[in-house]
C-alpha positions as CSV (number, residue, x, y, z in Angstrom):
1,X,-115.8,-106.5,-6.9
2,X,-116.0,-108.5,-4.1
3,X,-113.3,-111.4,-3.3
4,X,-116.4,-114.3,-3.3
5,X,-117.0,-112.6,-6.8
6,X,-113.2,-112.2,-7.8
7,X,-113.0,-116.2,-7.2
8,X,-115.9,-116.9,-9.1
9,X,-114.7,-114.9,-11.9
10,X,-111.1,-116.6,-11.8
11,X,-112.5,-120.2,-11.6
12,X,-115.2,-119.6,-14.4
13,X,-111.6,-118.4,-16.4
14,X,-110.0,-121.6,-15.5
15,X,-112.6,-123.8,-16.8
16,X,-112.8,-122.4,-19.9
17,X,-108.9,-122.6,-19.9
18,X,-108.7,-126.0,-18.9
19,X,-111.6,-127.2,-20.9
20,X,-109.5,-125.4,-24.0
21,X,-106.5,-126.5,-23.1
22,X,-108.2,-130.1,-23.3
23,X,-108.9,-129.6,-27.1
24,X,-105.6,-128.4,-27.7
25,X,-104.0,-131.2,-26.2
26,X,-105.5,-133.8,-28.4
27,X,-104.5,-132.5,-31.3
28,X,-100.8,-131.6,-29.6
29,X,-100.8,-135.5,-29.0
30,X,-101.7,-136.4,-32.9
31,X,-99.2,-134.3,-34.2
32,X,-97.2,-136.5,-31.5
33,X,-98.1,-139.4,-32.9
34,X,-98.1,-138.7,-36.3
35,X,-94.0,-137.7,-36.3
36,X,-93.1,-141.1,-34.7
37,X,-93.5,-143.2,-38.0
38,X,-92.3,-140.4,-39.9
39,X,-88.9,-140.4,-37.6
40,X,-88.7,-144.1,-38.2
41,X,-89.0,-144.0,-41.9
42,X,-85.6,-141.5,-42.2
43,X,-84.2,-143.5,-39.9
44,X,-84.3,-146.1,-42.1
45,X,-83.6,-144.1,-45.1
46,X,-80.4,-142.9,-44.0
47,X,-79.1,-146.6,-43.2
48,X,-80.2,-147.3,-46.8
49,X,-78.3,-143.7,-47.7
50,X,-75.0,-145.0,-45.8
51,X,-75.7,-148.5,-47.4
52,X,-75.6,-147.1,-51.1
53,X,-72.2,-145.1,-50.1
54,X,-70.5,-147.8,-49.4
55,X,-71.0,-150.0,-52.4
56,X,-68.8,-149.4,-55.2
57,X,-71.3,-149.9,-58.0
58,X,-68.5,-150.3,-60.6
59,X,-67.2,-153.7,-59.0
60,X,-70.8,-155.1,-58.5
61,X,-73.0,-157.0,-61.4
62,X,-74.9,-153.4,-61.6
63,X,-71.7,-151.9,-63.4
64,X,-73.8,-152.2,-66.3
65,X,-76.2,-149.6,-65.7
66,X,-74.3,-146.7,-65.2
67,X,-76.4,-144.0,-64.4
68,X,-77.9,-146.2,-62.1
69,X,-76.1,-145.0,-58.7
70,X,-76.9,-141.1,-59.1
71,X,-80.5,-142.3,-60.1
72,X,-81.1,-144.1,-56.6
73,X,-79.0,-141.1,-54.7
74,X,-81.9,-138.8,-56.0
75,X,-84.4,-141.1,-55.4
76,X,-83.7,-141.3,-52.1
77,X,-82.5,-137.5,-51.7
78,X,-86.4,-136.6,-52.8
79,X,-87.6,-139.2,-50.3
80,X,-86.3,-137.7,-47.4
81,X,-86.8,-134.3,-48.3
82,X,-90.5,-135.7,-48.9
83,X,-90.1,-136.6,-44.7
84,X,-88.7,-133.9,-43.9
85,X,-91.5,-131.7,-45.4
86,X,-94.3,-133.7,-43.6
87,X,-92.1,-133.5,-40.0
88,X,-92.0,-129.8,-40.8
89,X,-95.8,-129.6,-41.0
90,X,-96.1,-131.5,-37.6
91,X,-94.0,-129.2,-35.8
92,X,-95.7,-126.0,-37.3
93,X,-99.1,-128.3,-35.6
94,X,-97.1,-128.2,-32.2
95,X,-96.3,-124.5,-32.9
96,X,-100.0,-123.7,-33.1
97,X,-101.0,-125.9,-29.8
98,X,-98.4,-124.0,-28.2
99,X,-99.1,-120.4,-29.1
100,X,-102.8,-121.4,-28.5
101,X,-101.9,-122.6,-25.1
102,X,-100.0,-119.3,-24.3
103,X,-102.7,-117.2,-25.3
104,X,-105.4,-119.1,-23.1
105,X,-103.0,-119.1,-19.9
106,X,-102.5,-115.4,-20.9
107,X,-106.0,-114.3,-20.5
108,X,-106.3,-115.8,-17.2
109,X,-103.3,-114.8,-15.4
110,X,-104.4,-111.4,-17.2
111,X,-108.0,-111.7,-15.4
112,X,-105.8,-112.4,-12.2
113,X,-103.7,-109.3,-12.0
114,X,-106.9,-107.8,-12.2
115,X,-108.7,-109.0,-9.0
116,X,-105.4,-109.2,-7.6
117,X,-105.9,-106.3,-4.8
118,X,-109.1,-108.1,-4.0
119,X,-108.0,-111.5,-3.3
120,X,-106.4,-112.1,-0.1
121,X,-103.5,-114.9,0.1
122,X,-106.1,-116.9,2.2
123,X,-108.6,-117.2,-0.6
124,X,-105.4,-118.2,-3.1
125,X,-104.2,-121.0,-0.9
126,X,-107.5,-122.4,0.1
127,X,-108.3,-125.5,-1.0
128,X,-111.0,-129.2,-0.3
129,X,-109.5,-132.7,-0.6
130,X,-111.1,-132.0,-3.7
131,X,-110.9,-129.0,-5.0
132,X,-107.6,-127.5,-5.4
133,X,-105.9,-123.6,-5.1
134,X,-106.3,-121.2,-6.9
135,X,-102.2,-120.9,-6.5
136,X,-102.1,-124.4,-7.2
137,X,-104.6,-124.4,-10.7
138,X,-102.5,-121.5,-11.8
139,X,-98.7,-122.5,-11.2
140,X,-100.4,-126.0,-13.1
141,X,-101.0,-123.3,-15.9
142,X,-97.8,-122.2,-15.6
143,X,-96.2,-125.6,-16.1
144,X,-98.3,-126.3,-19.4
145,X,-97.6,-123.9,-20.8
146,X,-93.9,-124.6,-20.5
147,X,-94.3,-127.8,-21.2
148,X,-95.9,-127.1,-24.5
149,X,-92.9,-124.8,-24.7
150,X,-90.0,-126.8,-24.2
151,X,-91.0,-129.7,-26.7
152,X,-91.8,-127.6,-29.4
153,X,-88.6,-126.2,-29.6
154,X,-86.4,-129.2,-29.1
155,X,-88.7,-130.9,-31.6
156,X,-87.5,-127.9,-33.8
157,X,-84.1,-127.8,-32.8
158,X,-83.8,-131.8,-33.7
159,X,-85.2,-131.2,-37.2
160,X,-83.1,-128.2,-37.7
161,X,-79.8,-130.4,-36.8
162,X,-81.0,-133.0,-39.6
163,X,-78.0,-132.9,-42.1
164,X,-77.5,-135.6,-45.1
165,X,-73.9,-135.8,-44.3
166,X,-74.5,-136.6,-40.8
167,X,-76.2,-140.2,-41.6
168,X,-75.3,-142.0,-38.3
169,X,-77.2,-139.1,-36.6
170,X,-80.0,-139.3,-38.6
171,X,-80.6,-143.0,-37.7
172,X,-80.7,-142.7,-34.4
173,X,-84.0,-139.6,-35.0
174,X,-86.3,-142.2,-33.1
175,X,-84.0,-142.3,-30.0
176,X,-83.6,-139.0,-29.8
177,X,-87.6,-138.2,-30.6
178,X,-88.1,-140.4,-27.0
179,X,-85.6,-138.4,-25.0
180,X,-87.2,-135.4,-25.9
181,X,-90.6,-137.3,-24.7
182,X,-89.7,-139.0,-21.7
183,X,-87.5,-135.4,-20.1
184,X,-90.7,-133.5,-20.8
185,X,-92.9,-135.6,-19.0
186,X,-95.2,-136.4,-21.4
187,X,-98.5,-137.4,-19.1
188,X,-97.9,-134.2,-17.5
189,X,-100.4,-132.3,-18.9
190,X,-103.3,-135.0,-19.0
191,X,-102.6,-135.7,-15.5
192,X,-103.1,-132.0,-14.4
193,X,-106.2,-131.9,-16.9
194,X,-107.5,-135.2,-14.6
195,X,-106.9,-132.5,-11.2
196,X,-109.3,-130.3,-12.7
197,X,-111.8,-132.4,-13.8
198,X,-114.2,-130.8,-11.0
199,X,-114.1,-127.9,-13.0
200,X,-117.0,-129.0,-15.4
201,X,-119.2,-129.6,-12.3
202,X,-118.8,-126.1,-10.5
């Protein structure tokens, strides 16, 4: 294969990466979405949790209902677990973005090494005001893919740390959900998706 035909081959790739990757990234930014409220609302049930274990029920006008205290503990026990169930099944949606991301970026560094011998470092570096590298496209795949990476795990990790004796943690879950957002740049990958746009037109 020729290197004009080696380049053709790798940029046809890299559409169909980016153009995949595009999908994926819309329903990485639901799942997003979706965990934010879900974050807020055990936020607020573990002030209510701390709330509860700091009234004495027995020297309050509910001393009459006895059973009353364990009642609302369990009540609010099954409410968080029912949080912590839906938070679950938006991570598992990042977990698919991201193993569906590695498996695109896979292919085409895959198609790469193959026309490697073929493709001089001129043809990898060259590049129009606006058309990017191929060097440049492919460490932009590189960095999505970590990206995708690196936020599903912490997004793991935070749920993971989640512990009902740990209340004052578990209020601040919103906080902590932004941290995660704002280190992993989260326009990143819609900015590099913007780069590539041209793509669609070659």
């Amino acid at each position: 294969m020729s290197e004009r035909s080696a380049i053709l081959v790798l940029h046809q790739s890299l559409q169909k990466c980016f153009q995949a990757i595009q999908q994926q990234q819309e329903a990485w930014q639901t799942a997003l979405t979706d965990c934010k409220p879900l974050l807020s609302s055990l936020s607020n049930l573990a002030e209510q949790m701390q709330a509860c274990q700091k009234v004495t029920f027995a020297h309050t006008p509910l001393r009459g209902f006895p059973d009353l205290e364990e009642q609302l503990k369990y009540k609010q026990h099954c409410a968080a677990e029912s949080l912590l169930e839906e938070l679950g099944g938006k991570v598992a949606d990042l977990q698919k973005v991201r193993d569906a991301v590695s498996g695109y970026v896979g292919t085409v560094f895959q198609l790469y090494e193959q026309h490697a011998d073929v493709l001089g470092f001129e043809a990898l570096v060259q590049h129009t005001a606006l058309i990017p590298s191929l060097a440049d496209m492919l460490e932009w795949l590189h960095d999505i893919e970590r990206y995708y990476r690196h936020v599903y795990l912490e997004s793991k990790l935070l749920l993971l740390q989640i512990r009902y004796e740990n209340l004052p943690d578990m209020q601040t879950l919103p906080q902590s959900w932004e941290r995660i957002l704002e280190h992993n740049s989260r326009n990143m990958v819609q900015d590099t998706l913007l780069k590539v746009s041209f793509l669609e037109t070659l």
